[in-house]
MIDOSE-1310 file (N, C-alpha, C; in nm, 2 decimals, decimal comma, always signed):
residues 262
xxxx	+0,08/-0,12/+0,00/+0,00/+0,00/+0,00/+0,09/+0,12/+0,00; +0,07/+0,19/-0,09/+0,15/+0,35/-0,09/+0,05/+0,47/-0,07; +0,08/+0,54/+0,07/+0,00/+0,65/+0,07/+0,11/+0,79/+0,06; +0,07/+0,92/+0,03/+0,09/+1,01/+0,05/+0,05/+1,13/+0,07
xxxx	+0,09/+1,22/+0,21/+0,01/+1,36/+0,25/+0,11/+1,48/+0,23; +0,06/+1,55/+0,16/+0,15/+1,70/+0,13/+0,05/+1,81/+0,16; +0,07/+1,87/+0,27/-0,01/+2,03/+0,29/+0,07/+2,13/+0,35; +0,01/+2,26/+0,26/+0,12/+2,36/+0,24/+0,00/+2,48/+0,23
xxxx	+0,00/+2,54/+0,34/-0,02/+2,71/+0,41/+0,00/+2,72/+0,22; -0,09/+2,86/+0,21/-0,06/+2,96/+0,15/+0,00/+3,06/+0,18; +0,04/+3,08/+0,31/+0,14/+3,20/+0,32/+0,23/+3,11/+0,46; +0,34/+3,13/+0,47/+0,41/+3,12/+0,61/+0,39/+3,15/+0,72
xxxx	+0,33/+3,24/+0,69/+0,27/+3,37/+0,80/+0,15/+3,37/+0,89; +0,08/+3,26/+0,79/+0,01/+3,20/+0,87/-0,06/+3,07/+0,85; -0,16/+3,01/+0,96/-0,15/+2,90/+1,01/-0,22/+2,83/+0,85; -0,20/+2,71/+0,84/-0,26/+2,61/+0,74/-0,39/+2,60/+0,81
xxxx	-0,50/+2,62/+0,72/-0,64/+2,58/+0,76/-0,68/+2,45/+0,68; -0,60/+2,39/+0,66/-0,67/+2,21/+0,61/-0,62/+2,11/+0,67; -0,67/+2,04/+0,63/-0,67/+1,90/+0,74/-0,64/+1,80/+0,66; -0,57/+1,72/+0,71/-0,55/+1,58/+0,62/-0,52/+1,45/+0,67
xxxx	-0,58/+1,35/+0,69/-0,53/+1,21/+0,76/-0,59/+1,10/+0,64; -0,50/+1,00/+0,72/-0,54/+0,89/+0,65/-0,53/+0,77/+0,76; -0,66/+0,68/+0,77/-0,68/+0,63/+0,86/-0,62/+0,43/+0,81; -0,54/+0,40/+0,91/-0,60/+0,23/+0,85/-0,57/+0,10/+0,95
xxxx	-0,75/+0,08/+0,99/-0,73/-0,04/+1,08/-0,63/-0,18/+1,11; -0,64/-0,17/+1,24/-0,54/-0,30/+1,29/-0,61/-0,43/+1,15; -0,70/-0,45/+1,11/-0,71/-0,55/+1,01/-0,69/-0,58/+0,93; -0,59/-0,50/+0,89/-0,52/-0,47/+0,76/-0,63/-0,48/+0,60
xxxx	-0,75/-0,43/+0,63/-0,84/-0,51/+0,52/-0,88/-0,37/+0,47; -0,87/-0,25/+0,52/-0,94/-0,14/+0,47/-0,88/+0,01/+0,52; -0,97/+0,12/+0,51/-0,89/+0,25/+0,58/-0,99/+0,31/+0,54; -0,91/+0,44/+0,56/-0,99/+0,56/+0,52/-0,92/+0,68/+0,49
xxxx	-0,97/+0,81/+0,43/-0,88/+0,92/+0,41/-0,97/+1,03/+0,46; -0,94/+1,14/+0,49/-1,02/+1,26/+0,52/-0,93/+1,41/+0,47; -0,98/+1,46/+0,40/-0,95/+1,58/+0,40/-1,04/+1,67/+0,36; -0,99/+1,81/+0,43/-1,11/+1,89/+0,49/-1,02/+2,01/+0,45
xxxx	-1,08/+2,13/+0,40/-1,04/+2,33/+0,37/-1,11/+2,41/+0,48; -1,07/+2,42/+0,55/-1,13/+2,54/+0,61/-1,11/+2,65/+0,57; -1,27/+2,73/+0,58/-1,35/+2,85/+0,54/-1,25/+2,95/+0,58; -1,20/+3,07/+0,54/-1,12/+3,17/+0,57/-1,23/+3,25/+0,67
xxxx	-1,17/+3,32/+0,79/-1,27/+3,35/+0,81/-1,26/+3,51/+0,77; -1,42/+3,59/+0,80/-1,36/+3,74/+0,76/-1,27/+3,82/+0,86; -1,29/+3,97/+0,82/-1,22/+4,03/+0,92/-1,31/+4,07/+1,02; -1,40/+4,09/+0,98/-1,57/+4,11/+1,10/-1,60/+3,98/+1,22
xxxx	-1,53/+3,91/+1,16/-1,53/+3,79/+1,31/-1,61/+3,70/+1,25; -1,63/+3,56/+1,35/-1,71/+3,44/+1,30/-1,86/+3,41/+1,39; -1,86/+3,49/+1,53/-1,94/+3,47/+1,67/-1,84/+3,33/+1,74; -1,71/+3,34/+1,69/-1,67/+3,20/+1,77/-1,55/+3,26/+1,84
xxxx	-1,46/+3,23/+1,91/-1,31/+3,20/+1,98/-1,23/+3,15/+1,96; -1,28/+3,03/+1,83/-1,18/+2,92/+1,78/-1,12/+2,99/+1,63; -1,03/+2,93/+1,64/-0,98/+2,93/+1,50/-1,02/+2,84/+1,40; -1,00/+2,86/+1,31/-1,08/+2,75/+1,15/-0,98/+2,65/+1,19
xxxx	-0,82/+2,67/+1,21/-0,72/+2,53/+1,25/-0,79/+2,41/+1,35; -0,84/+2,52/+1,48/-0,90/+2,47/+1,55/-1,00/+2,36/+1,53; -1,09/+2,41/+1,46/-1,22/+2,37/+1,45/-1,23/+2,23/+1,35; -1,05/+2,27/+1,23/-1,06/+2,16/+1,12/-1,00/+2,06/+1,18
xxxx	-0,92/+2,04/+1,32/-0,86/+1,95/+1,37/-0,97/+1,88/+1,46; -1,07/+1,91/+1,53/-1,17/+1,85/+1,56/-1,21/+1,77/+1,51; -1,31/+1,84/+1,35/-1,40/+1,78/+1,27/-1,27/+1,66/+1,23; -1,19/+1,68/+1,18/-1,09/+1,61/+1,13/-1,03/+1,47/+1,21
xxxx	-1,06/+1,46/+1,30/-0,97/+1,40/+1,45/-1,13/+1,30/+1,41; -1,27/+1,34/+1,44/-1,38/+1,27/+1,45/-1,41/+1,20/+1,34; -1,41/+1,27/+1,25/-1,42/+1,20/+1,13/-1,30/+1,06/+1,08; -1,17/+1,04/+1,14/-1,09/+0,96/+1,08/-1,12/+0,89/+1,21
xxxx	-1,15/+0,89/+1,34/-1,20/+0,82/+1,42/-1,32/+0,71/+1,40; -1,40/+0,78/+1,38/-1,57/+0,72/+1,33/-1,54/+0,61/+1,20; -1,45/+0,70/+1,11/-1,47/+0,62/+1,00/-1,38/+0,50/+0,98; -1,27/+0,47/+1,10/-1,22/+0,37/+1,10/-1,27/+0,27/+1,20
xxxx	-1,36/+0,32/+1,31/-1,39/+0,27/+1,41/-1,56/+0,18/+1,40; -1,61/+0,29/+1,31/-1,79/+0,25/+1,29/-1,80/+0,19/+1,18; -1,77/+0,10/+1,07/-1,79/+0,04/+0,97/-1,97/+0,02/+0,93; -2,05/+0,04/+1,01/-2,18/-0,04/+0,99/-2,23/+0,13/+0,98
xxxx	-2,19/+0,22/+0,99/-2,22/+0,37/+0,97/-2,23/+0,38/+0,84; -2,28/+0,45/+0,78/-2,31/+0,52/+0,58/-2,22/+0,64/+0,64; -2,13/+0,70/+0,54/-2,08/+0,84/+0,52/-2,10/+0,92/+0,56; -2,21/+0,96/+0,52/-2,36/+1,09/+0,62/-2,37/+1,05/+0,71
xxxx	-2,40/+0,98/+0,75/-2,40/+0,96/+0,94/-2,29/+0,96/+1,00; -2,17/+0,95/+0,91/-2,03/+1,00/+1,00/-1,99/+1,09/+1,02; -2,06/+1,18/+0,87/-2,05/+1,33/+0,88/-2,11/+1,40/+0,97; -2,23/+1,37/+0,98/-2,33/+1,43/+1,09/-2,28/+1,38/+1,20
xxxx	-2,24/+1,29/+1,26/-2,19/+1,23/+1,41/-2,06/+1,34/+1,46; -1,99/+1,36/+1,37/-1,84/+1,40/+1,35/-1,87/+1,61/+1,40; -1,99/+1,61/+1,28/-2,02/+1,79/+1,31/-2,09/+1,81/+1,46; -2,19/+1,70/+1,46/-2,29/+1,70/+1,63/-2,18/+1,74/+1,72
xxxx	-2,04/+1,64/+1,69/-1,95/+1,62/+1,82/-1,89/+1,76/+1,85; -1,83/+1,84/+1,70/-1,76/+1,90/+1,72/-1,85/+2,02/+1,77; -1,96/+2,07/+1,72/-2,04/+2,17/+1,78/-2,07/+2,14/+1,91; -2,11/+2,05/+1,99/-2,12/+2,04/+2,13/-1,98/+2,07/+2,17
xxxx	-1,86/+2,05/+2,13/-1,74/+2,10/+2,20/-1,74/+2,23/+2,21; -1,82/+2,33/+2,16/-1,78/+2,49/+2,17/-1,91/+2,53/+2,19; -2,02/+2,48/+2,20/-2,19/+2,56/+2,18/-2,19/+2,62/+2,30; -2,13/+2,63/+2,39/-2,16/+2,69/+2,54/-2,09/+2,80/+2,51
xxxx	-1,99/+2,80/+2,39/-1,91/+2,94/+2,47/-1,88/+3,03/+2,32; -1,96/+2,96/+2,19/-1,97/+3,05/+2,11/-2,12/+3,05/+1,99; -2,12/+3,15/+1,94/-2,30/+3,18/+1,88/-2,22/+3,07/+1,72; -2,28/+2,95/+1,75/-2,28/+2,89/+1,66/-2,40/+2,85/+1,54
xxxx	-2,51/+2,98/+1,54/-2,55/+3,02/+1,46/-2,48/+3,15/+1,34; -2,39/+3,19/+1,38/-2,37/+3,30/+1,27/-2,32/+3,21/+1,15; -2,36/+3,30/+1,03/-2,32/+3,23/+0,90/-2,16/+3,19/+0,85; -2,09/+3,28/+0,96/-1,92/+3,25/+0,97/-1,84/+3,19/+1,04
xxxx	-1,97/+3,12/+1,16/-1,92/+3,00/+1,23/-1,78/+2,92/+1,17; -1,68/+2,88/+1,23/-1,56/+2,73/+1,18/-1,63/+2,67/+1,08; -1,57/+2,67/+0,95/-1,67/+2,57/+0,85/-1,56/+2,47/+0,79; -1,60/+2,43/+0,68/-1,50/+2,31/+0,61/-1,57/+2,23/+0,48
xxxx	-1,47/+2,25/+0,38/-1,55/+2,15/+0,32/-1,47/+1,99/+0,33; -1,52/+1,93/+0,30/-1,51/+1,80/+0,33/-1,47/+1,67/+0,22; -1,39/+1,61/+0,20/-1,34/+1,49/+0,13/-1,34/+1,36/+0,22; -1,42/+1,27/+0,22/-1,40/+1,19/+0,31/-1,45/+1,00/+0,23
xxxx	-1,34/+0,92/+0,22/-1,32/+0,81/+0,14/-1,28/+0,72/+0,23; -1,34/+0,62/+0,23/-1,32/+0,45/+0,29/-1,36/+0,33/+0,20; -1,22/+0,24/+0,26/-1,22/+0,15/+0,15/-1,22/+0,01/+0,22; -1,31/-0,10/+0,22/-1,29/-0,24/+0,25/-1,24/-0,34/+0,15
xxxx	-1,23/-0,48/+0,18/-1,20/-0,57/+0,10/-1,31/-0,58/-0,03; -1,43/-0,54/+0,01/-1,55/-0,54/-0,14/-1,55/-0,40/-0,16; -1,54/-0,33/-0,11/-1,61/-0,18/-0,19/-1,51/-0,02/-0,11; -1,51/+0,08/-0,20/-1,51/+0,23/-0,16/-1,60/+0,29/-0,19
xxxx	-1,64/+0,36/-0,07/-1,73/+0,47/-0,01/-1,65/+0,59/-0,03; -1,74/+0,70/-0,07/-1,68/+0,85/-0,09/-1,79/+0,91/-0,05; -1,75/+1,03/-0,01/-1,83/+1,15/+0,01/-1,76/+1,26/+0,00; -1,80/+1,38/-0,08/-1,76/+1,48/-0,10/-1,88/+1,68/-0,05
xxxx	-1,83/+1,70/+0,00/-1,90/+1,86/+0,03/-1,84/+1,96/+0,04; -1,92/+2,07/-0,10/-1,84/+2,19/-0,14/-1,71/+2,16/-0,23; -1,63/+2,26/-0,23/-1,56/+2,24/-0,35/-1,42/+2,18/-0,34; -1,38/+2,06/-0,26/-1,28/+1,97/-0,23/-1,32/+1,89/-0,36
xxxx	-1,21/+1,84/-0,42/-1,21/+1,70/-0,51/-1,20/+1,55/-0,49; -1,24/+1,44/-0,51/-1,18/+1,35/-0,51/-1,16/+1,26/-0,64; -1,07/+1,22/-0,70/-1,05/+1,11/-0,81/-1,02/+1,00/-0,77; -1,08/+0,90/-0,85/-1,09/+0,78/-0,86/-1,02/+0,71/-0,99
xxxx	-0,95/+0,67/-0,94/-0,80/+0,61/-1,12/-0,85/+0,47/-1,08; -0,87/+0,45/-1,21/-0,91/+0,29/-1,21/-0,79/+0,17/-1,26; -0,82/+0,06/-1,23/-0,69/+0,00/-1,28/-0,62/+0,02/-1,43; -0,72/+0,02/-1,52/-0,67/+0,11/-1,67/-0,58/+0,24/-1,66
xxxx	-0,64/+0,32/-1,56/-0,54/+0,47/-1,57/-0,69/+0,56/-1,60; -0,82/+0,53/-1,61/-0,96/+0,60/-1,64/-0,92/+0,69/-1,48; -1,01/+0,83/-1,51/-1,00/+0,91/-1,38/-1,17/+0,95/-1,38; -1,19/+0,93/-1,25/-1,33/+0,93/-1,24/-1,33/+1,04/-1,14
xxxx	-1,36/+1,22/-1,16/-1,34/+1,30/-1,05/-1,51/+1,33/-1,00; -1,51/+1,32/-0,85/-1,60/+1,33/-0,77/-1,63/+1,48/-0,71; -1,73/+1,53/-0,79/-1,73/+1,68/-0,75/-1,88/+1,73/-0,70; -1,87/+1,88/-0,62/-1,97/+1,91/-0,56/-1,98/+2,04/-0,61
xxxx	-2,03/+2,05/-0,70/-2,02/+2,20/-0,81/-2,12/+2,28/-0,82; -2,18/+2,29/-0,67/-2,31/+2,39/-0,62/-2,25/+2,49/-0,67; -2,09/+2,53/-0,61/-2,09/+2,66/-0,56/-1,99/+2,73/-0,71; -1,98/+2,63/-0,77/-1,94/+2,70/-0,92/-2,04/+2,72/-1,04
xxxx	-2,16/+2,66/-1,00/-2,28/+2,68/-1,10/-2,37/+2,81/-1,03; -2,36/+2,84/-0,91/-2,42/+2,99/-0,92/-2,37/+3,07/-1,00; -2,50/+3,14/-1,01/-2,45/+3,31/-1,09/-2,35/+3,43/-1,03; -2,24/+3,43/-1,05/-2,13/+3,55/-1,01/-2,19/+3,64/-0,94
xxxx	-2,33/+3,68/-1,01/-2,34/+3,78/-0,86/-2,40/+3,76/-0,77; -2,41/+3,66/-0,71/-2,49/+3,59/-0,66/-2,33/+3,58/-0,49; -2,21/+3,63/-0,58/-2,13/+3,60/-0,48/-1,99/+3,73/-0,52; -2,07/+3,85/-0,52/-2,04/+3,96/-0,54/-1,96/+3,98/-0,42
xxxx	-2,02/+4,01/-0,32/-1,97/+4,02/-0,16/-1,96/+3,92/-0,06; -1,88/+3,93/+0,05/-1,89/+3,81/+0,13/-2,05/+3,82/+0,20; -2,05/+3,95/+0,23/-2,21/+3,98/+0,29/-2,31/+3,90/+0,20; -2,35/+3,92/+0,02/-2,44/+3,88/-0,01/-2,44/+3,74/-0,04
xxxx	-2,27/+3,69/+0,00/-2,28/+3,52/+0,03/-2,33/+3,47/+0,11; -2,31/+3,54/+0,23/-2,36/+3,47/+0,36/-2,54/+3,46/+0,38; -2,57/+3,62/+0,30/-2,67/+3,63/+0,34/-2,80/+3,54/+0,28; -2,73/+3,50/+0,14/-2,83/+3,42/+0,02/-2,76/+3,26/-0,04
xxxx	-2,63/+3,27/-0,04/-2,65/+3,13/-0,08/-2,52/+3,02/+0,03; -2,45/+3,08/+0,16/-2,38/+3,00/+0,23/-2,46/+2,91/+0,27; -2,46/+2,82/+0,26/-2,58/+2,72/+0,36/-2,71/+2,74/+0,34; -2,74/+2,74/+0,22/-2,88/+2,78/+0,23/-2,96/+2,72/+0,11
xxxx	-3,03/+2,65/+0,08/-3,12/+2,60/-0,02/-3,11/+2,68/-0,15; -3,08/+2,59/-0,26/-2,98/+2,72/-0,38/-2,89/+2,77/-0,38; -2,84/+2,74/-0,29/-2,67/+2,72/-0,25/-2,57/+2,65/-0,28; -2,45/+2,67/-0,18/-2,40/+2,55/-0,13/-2,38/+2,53/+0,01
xxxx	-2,33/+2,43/+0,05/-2,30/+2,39/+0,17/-2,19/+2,33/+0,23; -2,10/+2,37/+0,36/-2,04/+2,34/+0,39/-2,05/+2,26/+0,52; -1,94/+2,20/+0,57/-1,96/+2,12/+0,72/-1,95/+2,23/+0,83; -2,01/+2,31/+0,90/-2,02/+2,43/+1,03/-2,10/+2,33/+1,13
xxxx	-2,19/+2,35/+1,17/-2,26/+2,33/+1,30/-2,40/+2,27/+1,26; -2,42/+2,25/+1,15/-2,56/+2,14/+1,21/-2,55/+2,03/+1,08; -2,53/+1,95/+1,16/-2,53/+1,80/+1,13/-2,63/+1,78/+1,00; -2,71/+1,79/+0,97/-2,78/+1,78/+0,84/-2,76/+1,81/+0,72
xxxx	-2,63/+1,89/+0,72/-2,56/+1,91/+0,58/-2,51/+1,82/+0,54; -2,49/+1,70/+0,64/-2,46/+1,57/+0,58/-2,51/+1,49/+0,47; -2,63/+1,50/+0,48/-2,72/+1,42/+0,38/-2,73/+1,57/+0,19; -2,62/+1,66/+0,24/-2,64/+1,77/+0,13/-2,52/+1,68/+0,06
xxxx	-2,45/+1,64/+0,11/-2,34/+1,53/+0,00/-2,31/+1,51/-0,07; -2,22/+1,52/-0,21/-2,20/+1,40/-0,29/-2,18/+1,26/-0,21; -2,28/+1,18/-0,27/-2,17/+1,00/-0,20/-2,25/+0,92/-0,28; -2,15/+0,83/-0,28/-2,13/+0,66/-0,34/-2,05/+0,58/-0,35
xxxx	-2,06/+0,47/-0,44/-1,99/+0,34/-0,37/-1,97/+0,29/-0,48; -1,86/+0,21/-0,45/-1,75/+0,17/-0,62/-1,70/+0,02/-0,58; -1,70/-0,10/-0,66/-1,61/-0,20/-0,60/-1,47/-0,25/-0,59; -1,42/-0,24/-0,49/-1,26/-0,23/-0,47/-1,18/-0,23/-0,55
xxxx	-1,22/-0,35/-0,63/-1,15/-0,38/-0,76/-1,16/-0,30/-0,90; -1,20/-0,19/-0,86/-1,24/-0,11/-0,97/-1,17/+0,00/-0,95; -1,05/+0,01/-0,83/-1,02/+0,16/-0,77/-0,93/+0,10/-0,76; -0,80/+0,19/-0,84/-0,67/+0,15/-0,85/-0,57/+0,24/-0,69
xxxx	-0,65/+0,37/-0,74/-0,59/+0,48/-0,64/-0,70/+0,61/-0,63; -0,68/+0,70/-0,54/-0,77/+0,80/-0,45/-0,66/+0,90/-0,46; -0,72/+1,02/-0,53/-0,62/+1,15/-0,49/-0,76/+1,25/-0,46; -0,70/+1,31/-0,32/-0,82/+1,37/-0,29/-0,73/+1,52/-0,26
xxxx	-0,79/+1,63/-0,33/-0,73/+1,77/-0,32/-0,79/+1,88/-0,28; -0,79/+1,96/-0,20/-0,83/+2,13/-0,19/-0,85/+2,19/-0,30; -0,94/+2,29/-0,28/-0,93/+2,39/-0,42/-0,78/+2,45/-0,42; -0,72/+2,44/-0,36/-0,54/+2,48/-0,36/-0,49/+2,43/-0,45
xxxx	-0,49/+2,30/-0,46/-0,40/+2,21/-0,50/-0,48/+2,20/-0,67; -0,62/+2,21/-0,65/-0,68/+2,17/-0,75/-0,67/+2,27/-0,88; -0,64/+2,39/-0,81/-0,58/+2,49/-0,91/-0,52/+2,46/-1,01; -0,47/+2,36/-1,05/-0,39/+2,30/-1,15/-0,47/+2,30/-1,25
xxxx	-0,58/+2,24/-1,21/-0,72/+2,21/-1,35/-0,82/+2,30/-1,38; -0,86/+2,35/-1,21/-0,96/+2,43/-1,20/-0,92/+2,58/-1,25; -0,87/+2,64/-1,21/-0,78/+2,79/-1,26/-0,69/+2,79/-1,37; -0,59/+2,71/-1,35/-0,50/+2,75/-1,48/-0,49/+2,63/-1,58
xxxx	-0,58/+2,55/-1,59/-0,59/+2,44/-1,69/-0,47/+2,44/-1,75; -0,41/+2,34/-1,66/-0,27/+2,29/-1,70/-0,29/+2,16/-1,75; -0,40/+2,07/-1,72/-0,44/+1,96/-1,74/-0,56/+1,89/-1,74; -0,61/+1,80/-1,69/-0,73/+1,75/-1,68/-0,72/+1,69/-1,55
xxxx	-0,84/+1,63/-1,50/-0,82/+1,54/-1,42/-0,75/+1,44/-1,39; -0,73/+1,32/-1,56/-0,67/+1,24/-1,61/-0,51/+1,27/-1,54; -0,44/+1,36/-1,59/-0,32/+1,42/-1,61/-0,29/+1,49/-1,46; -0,36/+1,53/-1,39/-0,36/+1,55/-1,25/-0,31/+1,42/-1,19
xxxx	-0,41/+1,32/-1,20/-0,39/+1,20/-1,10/-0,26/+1,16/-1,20; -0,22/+1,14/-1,28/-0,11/+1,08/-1,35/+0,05/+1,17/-1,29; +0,02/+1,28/-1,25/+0,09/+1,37/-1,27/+0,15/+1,29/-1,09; +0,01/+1,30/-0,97/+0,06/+1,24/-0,83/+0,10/+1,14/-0,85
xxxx	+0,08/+1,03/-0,91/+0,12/+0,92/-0,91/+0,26/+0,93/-0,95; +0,28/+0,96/-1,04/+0,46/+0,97/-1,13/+0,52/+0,98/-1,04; +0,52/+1,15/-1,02/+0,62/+1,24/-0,96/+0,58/+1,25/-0,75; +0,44/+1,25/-0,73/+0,42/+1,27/-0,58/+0,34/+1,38/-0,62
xxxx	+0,27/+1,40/-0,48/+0,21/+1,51/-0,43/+0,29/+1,61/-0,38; +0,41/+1,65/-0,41/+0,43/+1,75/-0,36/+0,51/+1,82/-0,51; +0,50/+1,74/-0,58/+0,54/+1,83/-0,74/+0,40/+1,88/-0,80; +0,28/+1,82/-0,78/+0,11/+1,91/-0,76/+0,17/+2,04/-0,71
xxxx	+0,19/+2,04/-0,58/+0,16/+2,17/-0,53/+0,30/+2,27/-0,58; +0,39/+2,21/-0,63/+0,49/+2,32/-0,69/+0,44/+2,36/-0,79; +0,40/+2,31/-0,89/+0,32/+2,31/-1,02/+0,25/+2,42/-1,01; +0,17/+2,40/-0,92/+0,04/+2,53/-0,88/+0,11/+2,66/-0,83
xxxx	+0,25/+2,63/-0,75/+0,30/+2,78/-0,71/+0,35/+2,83/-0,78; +0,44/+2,76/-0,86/+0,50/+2,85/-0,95/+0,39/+2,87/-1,07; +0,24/+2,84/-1,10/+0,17/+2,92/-1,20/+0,11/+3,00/-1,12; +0,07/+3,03/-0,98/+0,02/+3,11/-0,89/+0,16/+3,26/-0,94
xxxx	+0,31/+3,25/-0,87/+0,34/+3,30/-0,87/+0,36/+3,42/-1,02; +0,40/+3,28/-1,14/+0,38/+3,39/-1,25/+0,25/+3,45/-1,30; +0,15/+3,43/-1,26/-0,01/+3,56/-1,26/-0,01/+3,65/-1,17; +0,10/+3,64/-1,05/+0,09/+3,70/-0,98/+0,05/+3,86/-1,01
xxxx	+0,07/+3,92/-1,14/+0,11/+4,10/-1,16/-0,02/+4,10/-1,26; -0,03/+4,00/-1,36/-0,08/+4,01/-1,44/-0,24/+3,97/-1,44; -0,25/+3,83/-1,29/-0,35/+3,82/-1,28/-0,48/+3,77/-1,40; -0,44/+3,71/-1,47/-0,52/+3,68/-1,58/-0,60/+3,56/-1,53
xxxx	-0,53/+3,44/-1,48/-0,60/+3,34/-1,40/-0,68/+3,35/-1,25; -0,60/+3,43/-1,20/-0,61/+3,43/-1,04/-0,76/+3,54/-1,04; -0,73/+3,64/-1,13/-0,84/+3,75/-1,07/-0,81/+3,82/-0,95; -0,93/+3,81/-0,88/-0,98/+3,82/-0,75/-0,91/+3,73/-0,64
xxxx	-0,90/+3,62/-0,66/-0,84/+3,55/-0,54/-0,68/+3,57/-0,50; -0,70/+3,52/-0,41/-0,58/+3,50/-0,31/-0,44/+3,41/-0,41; -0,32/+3,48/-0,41/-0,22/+3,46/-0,48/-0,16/+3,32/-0,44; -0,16/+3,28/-0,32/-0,15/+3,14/-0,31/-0,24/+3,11/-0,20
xxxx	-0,30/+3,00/-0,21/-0,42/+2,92/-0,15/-0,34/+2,82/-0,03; -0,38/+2,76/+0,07/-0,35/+2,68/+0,16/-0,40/+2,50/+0,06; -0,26/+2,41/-0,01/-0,29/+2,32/-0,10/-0,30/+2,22/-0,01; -0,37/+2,14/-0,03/-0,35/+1,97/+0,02/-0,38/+1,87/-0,08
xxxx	-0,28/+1,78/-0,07/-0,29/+1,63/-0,15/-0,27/+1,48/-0,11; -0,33/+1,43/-0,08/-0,36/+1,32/-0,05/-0,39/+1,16/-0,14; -0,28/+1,08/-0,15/-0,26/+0,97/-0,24/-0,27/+0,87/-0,21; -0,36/+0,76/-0,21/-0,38/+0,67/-0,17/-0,39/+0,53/-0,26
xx	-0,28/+0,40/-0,22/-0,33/+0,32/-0,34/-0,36/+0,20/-0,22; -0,52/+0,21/-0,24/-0,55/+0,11/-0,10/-0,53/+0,00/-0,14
């Protein structure tokens, strides 16, 4: 079994908000992977005390717990178990109703002797390389099929489509966003390898179409996950003036990549 984790801050300066584990039972028969982005928060505050690091190491800690530990659980019920947990850890001492509550999106993949289970929420990736080299990407493309202005300001995000029906949805504080999911189920023998990435990392395909999905996972497998995330800085860094790809966003993103050949 070869796995690999590479996560890399967008700035030095400060802290990484993603999460990444990979789980795999004493029975040597299966595992699991998790990786999670945390929501940047604004500068106006979240109603919380925690940090998004905080909050993704929770959700993150629960989730690779449950999912190696609860086998007879579906996906959504580990997601929802995992968010219930982590909001009771802080509900006494912060308003975990505001719409900028700790959030996360979510990648979360387990594999037995017959089958892999996936679940995906918001705009994390997961691929699926089949024993041919076929790349089967697992996406949740709420929040890139709304209308642009629909997400003009952070205000008129929060206010109209964060979490909200005609939206998208992230993992924050109520357990029912679980069943908002991508998920399904593949048989073992049909899953060669799992690369599961942040919109950081995913910038490779998503932003600067350097490649495909195909050529992404080909790309981790060759060389590793951490020649992905060079890939992506040095095309981050050369738009940096010009800005033709990047636009609006953030010049480097917090990447994570995660390889798995169960």
């Amino acid at each position: 079994m070869r796995t690999e984790v590479v996560s890399e801050p967008g700035r030095h300066d400060c802290p990484n908000e993603d999460f990444a584990s990979v789980g795999l039972p004493m029975s040597g028969q299966g595992g699991c992977l998790v990786v999670l982005d945390g929501v940047t928060p604004p500068r106006t505050g979240t109603g919380c005390s925690h940090s998004v690091p905080w909050f993704t190491a929770r959700l993150g800690g629960a989730l690779t717990e449950l999912t190696v530990s609860c086998p007879d659980l579906t996906l959504p019920e580990i997601l929802s178990r995992a968010i219930a947990r982590t909001a009771e850890s802080h509900a006494q001492t912060c308003d975990l109703s505001h719409p900028r509550t700790p959030q996360a999106t979510v990648v979360l993949a387990r594999w037995s002797a017959e089958t892999v289970d996936y679940l995906v929420l918001a705009d994390s990736v997961l691929l699926l390389e089949s024993a041919d080299g076929a790349v089967t990407p697992v996406l949740d493309d709420r929040l890139a099929r709304l209308p642009r202005a629909s997400l003009a300001t952070d205000a008129l995000v929060d206010a109209v489509v964060r979490n909200k029906e005609g939206g998208f949805f992230t993992a924050a504080a109520d357990p029912s966003v679980a069943e908002r999911a991508v998920t399904g189920s593949v048989p073992r023998h049909e899953v060669r390898a799992l690369v599961a990435l942040t919109d950081g990392a995913a910038r490779w395909v998503e932003t600067f179409r350097a490649g495909d999905w195909a050529q992404c996972a080909a790309l981790v497998r060759k060389e590793g996950a951490r020649a992905l995330v060079e890939r992506v800085r040095a095309l981050e860094t050369a738009d940096r003036e010009e800005r033709t790809r990047l636009r609006r966003s953030k010049t480097h993103d917090d990447a994570t990549v995660v390889f798995v050949e169960p």
